[in-house]
N, CA, C, O and CB atoms as a CASP TS submission, in Angstrom:
PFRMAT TS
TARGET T0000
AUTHOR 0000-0000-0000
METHOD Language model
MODEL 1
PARENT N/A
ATOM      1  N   UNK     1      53.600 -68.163  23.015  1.00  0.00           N
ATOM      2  CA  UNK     1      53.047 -67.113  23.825  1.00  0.00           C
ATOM      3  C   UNK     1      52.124 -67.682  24.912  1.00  0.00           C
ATOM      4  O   UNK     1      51.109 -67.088  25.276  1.00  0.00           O
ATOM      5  CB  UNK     1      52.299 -66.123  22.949  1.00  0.00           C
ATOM      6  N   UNK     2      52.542 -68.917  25.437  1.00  0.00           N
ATOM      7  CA  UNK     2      52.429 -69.031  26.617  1.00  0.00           C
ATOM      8  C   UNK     2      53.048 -70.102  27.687  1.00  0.00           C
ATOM      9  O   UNK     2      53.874 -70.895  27.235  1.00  0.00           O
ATOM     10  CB  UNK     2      51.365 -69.013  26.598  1.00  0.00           C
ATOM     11  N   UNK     3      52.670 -70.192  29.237  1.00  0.00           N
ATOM     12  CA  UNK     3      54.069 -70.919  29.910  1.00  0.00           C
ATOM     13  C   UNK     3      53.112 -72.417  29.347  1.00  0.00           C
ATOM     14  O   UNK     3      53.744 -73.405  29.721  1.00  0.00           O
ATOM     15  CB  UNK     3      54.555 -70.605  32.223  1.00  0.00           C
ATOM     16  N   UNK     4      52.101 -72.744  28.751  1.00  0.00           N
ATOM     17  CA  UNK     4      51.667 -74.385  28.386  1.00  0.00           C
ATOM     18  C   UNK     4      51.442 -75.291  30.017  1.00  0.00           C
ATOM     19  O   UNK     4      51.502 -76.497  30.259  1.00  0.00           O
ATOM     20  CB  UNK     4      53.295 -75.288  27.283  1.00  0.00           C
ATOM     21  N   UNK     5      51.189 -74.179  30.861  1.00  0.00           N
ATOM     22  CA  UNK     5      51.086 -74.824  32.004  1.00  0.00           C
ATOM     23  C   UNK     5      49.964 -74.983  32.631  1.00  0.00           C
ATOM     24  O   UNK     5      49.077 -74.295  32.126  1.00  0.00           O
ATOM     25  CB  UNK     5      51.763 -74.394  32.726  1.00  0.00           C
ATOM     26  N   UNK     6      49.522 -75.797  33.801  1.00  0.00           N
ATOM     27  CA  UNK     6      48.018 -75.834  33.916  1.00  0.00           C
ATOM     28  C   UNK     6      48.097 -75.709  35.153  1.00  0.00           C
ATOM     29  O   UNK     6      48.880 -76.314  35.886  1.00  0.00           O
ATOM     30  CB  UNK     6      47.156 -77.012  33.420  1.00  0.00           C
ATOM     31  N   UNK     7      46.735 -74.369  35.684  1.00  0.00           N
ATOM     32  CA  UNK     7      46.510 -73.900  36.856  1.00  0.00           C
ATOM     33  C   UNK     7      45.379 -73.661  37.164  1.00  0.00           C
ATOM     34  O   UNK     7      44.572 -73.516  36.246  1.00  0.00           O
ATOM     35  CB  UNK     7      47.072 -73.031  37.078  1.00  0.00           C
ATOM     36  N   UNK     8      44.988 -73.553  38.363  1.00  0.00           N
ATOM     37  CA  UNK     8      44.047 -73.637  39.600  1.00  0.00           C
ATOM     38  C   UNK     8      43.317 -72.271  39.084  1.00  0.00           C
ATOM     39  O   UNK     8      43.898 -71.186  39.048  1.00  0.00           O
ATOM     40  CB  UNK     8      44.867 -73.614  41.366  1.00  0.00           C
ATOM     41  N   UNK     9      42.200 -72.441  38.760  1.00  0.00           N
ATOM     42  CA  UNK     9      41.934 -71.128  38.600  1.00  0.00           C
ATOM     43  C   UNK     9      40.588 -70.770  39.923  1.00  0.00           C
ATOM     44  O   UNK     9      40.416 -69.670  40.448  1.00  0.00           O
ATOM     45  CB  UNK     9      41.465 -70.907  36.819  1.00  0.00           C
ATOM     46  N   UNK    10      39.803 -72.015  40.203  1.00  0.00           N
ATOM     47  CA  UNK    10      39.126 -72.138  41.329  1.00  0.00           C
ATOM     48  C   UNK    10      39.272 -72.918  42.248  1.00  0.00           C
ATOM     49  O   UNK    10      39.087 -74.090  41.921  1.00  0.00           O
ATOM     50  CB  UNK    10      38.217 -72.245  41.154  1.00  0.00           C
ATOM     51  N   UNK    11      39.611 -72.693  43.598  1.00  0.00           N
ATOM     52  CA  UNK    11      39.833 -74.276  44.190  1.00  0.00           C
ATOM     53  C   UNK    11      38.241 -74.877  43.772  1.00  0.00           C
ATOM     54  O   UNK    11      37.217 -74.289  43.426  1.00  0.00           O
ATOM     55  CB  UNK    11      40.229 -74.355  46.297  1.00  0.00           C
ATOM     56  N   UNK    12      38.601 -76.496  44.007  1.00  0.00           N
ATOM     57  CA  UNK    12      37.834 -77.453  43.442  1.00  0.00           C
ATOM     58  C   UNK    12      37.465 -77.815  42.668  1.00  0.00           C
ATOM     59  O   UNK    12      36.781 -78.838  42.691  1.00  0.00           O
ATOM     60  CB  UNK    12      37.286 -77.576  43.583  1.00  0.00           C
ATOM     61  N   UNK    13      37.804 -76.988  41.335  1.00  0.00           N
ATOM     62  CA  UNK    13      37.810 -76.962  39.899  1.00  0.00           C
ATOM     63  C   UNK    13      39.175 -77.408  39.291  1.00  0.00           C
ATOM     64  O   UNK    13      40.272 -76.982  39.653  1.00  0.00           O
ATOM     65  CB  UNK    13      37.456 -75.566  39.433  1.00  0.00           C
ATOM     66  N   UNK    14      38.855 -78.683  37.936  1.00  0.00           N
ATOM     67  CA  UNK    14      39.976 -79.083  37.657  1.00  0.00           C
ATOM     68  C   UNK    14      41.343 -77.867  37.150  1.00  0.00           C
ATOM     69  O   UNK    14      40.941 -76.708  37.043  1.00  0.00           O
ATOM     70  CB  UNK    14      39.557 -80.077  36.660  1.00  0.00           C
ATOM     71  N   UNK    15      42.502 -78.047  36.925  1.00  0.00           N
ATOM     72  CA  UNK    15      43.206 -77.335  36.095  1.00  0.00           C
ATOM     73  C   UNK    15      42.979 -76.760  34.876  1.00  0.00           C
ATOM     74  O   UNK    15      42.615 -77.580  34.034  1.00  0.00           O
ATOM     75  CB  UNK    15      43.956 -77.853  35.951  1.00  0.00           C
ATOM     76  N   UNK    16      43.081 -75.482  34.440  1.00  0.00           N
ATOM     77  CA  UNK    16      42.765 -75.340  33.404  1.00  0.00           C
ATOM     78  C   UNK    16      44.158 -75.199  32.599  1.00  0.00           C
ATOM     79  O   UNK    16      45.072 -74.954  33.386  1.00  0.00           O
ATOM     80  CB  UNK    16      41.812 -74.347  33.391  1.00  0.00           C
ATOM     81  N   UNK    17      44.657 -75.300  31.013  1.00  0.00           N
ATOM     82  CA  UNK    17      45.673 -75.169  30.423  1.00  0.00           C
ATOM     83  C   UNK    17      46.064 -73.825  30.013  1.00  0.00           C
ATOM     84  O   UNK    17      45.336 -73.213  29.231  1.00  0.00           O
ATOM     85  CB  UNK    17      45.607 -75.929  29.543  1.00  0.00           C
ATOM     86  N   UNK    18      46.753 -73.489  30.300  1.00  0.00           N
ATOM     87  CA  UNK    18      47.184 -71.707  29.930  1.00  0.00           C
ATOM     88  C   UNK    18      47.066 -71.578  28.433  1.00  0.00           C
ATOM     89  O   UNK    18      48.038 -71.885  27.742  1.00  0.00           O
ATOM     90  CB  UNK    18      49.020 -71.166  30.375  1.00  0.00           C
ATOM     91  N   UNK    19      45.701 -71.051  27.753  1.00  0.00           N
ATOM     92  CA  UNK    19      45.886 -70.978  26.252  1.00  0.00           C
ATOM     93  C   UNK    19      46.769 -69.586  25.970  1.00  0.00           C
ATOM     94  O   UNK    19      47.089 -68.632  26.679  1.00  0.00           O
ATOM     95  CB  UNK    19      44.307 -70.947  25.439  1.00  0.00           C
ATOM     96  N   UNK    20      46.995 -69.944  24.612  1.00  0.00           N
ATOM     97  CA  UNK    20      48.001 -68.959  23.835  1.00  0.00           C
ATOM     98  C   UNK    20      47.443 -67.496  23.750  1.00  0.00           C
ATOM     99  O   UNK    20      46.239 -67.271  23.872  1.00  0.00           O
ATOM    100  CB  UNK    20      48.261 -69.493  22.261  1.00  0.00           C
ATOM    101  N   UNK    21      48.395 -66.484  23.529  1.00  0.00           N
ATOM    102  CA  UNK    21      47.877 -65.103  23.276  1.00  0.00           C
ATOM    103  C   UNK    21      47.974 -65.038  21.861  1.00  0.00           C
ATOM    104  O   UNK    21      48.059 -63.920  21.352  1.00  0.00           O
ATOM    105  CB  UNK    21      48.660 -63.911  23.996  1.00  0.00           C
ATOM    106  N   UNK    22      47.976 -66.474  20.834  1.00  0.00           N
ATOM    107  CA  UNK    22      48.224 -65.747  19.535  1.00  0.00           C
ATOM    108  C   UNK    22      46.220 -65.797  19.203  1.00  0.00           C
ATOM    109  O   UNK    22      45.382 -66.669  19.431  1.00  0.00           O
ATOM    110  CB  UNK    22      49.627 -66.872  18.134  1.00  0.00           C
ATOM    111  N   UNK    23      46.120 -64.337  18.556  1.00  0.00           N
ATOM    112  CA  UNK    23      44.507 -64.065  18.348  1.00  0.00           C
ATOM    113  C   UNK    23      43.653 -63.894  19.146  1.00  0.00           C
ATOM    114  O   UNK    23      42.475 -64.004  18.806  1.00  0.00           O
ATOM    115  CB  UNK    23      43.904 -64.856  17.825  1.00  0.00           C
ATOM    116  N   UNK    24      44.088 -63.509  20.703  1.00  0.00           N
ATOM    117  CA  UNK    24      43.317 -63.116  21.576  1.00  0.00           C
ATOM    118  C   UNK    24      42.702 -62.537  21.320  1.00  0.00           C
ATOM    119  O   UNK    24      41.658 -62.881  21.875  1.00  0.00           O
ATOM    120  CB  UNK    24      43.565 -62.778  22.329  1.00  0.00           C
ATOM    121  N   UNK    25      42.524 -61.594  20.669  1.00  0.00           N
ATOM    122  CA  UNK    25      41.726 -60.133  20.246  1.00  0.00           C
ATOM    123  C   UNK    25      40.536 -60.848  19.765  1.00  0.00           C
ATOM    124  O   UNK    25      39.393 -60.479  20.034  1.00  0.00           O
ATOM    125  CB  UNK    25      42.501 -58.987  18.920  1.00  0.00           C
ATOM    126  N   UNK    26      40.855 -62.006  18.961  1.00  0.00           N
ATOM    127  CA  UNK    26      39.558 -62.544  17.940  1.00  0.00           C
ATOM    128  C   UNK    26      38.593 -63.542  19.013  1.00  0.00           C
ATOM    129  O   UNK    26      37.670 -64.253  18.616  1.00  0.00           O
ATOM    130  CB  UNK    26      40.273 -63.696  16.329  1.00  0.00           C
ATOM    131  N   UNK    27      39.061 -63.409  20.533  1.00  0.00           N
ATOM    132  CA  UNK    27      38.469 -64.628  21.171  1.00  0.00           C
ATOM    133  C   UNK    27      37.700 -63.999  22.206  1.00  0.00           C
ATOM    134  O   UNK    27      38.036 -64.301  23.351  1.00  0.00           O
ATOM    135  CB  UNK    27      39.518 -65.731  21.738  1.00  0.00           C
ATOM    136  N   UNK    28      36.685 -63.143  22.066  1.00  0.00           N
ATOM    137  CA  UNK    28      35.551 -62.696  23.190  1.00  0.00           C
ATOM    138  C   UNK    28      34.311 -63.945  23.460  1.00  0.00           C
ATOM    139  O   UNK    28      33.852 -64.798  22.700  1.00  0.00           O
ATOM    140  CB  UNK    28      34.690 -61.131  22.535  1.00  0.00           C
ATOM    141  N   UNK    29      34.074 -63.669  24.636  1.00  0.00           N
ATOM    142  CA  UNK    29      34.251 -62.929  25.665  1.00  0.00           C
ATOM    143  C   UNK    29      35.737 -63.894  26.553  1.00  0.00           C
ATOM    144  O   UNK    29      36.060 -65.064  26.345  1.00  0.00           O
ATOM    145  CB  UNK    29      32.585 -62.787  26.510  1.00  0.00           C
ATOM    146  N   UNK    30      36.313 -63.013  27.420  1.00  0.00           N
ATOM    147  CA  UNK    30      37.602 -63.729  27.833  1.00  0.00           C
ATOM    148  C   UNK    30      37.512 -63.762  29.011  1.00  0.00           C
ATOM    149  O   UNK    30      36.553 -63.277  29.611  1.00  0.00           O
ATOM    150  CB  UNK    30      38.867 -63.209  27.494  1.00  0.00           C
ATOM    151  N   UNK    31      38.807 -64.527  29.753  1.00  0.00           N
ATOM    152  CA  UNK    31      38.506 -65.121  30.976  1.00  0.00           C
ATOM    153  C   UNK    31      37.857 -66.245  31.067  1.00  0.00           C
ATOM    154  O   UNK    31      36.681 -66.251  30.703  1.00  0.00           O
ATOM    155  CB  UNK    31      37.916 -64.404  31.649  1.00  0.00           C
ATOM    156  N   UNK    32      38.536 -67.594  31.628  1.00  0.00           N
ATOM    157  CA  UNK    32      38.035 -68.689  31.988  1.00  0.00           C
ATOM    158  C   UNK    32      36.040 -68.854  32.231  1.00  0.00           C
ATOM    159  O   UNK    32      35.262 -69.799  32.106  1.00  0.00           O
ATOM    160  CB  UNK    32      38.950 -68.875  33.287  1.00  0.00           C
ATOM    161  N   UNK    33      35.905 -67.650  32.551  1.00  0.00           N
ATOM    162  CA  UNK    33      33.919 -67.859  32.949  1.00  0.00           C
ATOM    163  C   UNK    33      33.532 -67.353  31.867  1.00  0.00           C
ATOM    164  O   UNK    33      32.459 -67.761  31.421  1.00  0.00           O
ATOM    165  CB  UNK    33      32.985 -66.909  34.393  1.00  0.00           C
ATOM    166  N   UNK    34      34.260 -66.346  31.138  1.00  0.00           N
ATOM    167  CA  UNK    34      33.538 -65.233  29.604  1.00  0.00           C
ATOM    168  C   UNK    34      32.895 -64.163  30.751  1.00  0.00           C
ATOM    169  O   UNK    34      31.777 -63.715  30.494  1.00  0.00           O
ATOM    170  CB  UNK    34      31.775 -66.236  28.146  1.00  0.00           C
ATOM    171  N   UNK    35      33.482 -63.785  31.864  1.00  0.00           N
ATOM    172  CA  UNK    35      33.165 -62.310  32.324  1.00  0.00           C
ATOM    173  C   UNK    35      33.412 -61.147  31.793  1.00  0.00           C
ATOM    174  O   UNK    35      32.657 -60.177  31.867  1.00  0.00           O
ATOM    175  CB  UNK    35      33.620 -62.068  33.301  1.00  0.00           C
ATOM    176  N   UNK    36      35.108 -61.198  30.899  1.00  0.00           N
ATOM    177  CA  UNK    36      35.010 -59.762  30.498  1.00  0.00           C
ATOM    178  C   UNK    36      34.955 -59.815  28.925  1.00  0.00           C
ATOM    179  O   UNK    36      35.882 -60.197  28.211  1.00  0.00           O
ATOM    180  CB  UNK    36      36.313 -58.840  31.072  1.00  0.00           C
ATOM    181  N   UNK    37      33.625 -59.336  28.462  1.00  0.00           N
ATOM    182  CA  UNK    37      33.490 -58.825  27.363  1.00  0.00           C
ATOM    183  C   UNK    37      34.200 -58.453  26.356  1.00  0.00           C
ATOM    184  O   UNK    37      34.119 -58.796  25.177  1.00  0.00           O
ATOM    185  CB  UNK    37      33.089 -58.202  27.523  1.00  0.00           C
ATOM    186  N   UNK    38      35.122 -57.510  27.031  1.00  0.00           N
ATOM    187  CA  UNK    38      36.500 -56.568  25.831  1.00  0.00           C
ATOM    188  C   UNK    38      37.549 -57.309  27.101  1.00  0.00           C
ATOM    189  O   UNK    38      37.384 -57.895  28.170  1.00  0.00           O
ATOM    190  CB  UNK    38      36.536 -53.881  25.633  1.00  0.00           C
ATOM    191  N   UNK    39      39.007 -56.748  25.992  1.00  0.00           N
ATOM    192  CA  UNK    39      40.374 -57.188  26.651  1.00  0.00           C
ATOM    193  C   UNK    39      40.206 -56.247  27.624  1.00  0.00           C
ATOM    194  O   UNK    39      40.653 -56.542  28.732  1.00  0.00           O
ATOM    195  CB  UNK    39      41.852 -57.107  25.794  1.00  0.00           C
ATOM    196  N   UNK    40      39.525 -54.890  27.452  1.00  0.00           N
ATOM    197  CA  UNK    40      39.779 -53.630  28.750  1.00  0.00           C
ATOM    198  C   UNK    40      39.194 -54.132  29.711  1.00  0.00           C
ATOM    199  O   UNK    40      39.653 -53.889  30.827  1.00  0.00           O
ATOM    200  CB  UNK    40      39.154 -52.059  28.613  1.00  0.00           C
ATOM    201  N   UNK    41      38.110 -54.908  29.601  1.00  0.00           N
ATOM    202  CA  UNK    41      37.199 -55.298  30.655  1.00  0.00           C
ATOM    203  C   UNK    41      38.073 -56.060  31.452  1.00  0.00           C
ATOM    204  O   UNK    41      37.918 -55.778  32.640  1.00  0.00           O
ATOM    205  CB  UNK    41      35.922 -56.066  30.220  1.00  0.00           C
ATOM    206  N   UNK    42      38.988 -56.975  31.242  1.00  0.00           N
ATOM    207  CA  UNK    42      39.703 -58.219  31.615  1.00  0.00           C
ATOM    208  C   UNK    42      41.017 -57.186  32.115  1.00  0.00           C
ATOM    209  O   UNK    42      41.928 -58.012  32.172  1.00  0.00           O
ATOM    210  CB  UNK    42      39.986 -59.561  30.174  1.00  0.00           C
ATOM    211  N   UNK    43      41.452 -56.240  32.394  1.00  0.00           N
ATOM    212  CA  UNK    43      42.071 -55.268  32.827  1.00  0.00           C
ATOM    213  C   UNK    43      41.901 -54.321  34.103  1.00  0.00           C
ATOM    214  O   UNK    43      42.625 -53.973  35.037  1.00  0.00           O
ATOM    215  CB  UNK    43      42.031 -54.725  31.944  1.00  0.00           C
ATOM    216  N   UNK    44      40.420 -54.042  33.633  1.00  0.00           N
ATOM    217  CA  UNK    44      39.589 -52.979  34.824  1.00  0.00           C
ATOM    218  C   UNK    44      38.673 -53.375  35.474  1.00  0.00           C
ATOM    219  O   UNK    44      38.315 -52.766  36.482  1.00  0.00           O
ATOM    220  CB  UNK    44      38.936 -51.840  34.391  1.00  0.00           C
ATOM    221  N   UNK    45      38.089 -54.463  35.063  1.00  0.00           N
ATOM    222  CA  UNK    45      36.753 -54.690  36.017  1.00  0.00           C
ATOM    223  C   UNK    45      37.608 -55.703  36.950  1.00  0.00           C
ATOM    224  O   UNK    45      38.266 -56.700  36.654  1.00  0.00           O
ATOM    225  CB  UNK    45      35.092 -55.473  35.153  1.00  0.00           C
ATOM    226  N   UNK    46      37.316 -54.993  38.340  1.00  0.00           N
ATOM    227  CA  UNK    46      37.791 -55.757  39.722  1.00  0.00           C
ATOM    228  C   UNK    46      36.663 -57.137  39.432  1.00  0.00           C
ATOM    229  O   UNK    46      37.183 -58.239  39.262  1.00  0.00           O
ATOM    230  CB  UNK    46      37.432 -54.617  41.547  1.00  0.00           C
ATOM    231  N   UNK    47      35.720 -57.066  39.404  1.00  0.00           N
ATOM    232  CA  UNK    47      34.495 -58.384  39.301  1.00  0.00           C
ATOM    233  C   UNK    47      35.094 -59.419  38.543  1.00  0.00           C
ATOM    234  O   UNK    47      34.582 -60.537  38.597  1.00  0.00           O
ATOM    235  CB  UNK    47      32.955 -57.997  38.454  1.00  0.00           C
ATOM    236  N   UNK    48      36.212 -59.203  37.763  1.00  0.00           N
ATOM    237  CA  UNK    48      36.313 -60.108  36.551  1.00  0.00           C
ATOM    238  C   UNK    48      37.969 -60.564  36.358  1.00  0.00           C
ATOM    239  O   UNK    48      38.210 -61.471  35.562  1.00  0.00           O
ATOM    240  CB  UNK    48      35.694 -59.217  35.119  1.00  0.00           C
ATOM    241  N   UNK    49      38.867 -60.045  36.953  1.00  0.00           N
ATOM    242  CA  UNK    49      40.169 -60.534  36.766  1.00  0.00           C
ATOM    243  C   UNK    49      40.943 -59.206  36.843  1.00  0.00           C
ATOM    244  O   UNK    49      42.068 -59.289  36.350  1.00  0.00           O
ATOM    245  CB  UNK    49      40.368 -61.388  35.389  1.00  0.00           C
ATOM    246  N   UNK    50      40.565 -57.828  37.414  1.00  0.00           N
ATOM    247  CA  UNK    50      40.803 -56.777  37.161  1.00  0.00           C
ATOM    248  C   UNK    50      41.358 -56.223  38.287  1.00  0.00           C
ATOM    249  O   UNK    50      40.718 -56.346  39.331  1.00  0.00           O
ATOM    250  CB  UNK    50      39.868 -56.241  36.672  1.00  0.00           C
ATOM    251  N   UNK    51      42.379 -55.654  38.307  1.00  0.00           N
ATOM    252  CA  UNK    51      43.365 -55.452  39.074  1.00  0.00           C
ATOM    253  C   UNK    51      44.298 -56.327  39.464  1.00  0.00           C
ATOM    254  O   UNK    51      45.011 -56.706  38.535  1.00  0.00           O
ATOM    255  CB  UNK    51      42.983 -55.057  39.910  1.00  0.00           C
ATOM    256  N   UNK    52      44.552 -56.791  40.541  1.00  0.00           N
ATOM    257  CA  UNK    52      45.706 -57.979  40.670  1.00  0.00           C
ATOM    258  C   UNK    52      45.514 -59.305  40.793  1.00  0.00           C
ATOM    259  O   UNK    52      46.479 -60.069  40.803  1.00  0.00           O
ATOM    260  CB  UNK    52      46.452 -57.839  41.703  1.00  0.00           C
ATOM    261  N   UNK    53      44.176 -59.767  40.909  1.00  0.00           N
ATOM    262  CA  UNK    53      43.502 -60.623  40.633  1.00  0.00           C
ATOM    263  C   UNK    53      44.452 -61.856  39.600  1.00  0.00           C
ATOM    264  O   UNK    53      44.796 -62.975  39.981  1.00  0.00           O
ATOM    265  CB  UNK    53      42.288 -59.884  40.077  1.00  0.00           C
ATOM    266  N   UNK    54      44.687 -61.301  38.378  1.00  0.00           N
ATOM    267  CA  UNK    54      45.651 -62.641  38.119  1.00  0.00           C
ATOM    268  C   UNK    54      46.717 -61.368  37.170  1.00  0.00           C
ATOM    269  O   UNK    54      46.475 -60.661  36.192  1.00  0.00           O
ATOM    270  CB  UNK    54      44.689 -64.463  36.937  1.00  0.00           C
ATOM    271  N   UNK    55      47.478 -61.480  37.715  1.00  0.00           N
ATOM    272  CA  UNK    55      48.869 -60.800  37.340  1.00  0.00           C
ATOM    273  C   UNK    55      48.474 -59.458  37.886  1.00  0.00           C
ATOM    274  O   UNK    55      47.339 -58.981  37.893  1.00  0.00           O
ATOM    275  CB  UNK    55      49.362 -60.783  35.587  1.00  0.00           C
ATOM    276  N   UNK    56      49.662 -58.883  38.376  1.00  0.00           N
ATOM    277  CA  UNK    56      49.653 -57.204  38.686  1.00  0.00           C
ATOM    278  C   UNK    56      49.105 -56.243  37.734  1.00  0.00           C
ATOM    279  O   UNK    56      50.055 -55.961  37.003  1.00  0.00           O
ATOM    280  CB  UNK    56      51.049 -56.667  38.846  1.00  0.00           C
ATOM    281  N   UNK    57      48.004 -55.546  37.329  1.00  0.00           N
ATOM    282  CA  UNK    57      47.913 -54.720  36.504  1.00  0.00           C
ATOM    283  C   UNK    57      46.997 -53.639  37.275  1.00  0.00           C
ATOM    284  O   UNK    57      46.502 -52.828  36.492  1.00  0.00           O
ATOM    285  CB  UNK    57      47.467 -55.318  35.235  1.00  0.00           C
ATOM    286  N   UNK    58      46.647 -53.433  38.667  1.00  0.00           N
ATOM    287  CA  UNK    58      46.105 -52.426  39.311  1.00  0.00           C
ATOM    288  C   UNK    58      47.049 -51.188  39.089  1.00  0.00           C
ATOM    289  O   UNK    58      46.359 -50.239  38.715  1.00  0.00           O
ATOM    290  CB  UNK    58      45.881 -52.808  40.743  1.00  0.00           C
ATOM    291  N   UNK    59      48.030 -50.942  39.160  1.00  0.00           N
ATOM    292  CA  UNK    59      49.126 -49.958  39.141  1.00  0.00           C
ATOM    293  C   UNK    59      49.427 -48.845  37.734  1.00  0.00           C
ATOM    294  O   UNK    59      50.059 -47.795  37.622  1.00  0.00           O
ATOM    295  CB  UNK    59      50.380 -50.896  39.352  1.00  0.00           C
ATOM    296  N   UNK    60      48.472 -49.847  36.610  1.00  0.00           N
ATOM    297  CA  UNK    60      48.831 -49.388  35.160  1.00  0.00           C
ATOM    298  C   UNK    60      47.676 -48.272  34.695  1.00  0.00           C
ATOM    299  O   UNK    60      46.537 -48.667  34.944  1.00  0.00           O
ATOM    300  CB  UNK    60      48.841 -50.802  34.046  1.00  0.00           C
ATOM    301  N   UNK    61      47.729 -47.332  34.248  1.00  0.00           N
ATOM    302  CA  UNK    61      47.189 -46.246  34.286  1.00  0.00           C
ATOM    303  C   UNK    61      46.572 -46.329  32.836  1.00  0.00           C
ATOM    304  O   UNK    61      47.117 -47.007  31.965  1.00  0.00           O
ATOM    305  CB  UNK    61      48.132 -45.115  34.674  1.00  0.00           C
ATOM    306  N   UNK    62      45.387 -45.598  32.604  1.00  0.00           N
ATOM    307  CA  UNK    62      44.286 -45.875  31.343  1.00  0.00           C
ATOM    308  C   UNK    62      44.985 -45.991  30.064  1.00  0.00           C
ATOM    309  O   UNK    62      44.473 -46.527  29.081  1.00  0.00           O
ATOM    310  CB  UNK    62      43.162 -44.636  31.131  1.00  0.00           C
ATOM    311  N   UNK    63      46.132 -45.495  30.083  1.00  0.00           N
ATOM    312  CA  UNK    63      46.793 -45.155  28.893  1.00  0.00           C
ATOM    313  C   UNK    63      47.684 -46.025  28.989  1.00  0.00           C
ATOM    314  O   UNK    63      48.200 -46.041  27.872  1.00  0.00           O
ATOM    315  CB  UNK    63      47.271 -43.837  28.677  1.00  0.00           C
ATOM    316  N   UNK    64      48.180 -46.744  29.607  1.00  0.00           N
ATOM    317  CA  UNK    64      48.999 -48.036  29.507  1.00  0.00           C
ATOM    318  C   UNK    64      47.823 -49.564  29.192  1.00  0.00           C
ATOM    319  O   UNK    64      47.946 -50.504  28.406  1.00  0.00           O
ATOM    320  CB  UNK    64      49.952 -48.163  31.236  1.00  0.00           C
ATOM    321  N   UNK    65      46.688 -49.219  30.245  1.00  0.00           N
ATOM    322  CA  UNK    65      45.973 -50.077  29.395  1.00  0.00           C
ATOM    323  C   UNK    65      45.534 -49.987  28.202  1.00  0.00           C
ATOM    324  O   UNK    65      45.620 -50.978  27.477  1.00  0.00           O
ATOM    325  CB  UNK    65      45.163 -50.333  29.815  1.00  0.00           C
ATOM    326  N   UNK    66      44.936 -48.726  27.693  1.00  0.00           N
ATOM    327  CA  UNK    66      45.021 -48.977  26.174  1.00  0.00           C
ATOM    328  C   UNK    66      45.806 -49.544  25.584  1.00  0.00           C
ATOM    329  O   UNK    66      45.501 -50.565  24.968  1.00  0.00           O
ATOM    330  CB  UNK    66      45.061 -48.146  25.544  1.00  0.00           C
ATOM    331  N   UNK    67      46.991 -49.077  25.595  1.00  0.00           N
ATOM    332  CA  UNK    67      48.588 -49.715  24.869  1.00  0.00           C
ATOM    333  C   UNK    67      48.535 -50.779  24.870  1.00  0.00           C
ATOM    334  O   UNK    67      48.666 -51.363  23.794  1.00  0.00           O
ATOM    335  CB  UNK    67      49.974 -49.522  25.467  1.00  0.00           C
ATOM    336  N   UNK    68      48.332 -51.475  26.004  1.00  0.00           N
ATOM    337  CA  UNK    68      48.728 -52.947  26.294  1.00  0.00           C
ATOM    338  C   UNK    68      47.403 -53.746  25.457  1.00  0.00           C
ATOM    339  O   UNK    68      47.603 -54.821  24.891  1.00  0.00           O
ATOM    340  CB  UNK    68      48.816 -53.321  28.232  1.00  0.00           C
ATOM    341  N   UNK    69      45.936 -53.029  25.456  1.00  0.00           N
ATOM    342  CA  UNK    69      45.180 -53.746  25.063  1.00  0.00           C
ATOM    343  C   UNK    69      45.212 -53.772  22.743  1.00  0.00           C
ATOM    344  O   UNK    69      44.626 -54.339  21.821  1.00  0.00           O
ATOM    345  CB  UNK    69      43.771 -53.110  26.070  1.00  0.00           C
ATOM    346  N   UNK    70      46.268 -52.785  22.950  1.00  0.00           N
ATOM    347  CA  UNK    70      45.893 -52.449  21.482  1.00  0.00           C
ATOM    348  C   UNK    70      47.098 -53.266  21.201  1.00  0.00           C
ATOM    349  O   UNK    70      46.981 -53.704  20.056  1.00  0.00           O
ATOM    350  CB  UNK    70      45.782 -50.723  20.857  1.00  0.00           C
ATOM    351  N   UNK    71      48.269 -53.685  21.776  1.00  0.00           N
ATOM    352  CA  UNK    71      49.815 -54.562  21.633  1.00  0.00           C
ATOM    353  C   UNK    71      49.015 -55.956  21.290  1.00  0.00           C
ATOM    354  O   UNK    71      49.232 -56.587  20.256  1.00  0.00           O
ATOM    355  CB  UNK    71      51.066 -54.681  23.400  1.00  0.00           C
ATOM    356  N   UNK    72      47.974 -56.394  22.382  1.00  0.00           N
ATOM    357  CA  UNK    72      47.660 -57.927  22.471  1.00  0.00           C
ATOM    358  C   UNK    72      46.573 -58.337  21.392  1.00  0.00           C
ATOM    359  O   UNK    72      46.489 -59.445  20.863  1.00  0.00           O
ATOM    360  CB  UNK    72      47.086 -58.324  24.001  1.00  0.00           C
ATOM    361  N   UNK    73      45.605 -57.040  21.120  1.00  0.00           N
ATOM    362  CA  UNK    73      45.218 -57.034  19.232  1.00  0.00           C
ATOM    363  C   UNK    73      46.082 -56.885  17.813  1.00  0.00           C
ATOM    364  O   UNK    73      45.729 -56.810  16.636  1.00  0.00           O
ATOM    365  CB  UNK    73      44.373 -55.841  18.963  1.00  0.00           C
ATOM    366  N   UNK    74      46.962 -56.881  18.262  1.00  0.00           N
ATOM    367  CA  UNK    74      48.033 -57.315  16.807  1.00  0.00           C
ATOM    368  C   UNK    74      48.709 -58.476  17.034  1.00  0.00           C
ATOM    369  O   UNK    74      49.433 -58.894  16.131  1.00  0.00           O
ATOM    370  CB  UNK    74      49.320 -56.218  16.412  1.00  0.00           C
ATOM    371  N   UNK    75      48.595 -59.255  18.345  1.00  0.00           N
ATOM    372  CA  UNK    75      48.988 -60.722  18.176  1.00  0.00           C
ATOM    373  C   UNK    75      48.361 -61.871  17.368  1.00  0.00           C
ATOM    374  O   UNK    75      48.871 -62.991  17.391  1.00  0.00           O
ATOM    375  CB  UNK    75      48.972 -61.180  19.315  1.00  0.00           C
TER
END
């Protein structure tokens, strides 16, 4: 559950390694800095990775983020 690949997450900052989604749920605070608190946070807060920022998820509506955040707590 993940591409094991390593990316730019700031210019001038080394690569970081794409960790796994197995036990995300158990790994707060998330995001490379620990900005978002909850998985919702890492979803909705524009400040923090929220919206399209890193993958498309501006478009997904409260109730898809729930879903999605309650799918990636049973990994």
């Amino acid at each position: 559950l993940s591409d094991v690949s390593l990316h730019v997450v700031r210019a001038g900052d080394p690569p970081m390694k794409t960790p796994s989604l197995l036990g995300v749920g158990s790994r707060a605070p998330f995001m490379h800095d620990g900005c978002a608190r909850t998985l919702e946070d890492r979803f909705t807060d524009p400040d923090c990775g929220g919206g399209d920022l890193h993958g498309r998820t501006s478009h997904l509506s409260d109730a898809q983020v729930a879903a999605l955040v309650a799918y990636l707590m049973t990994l």
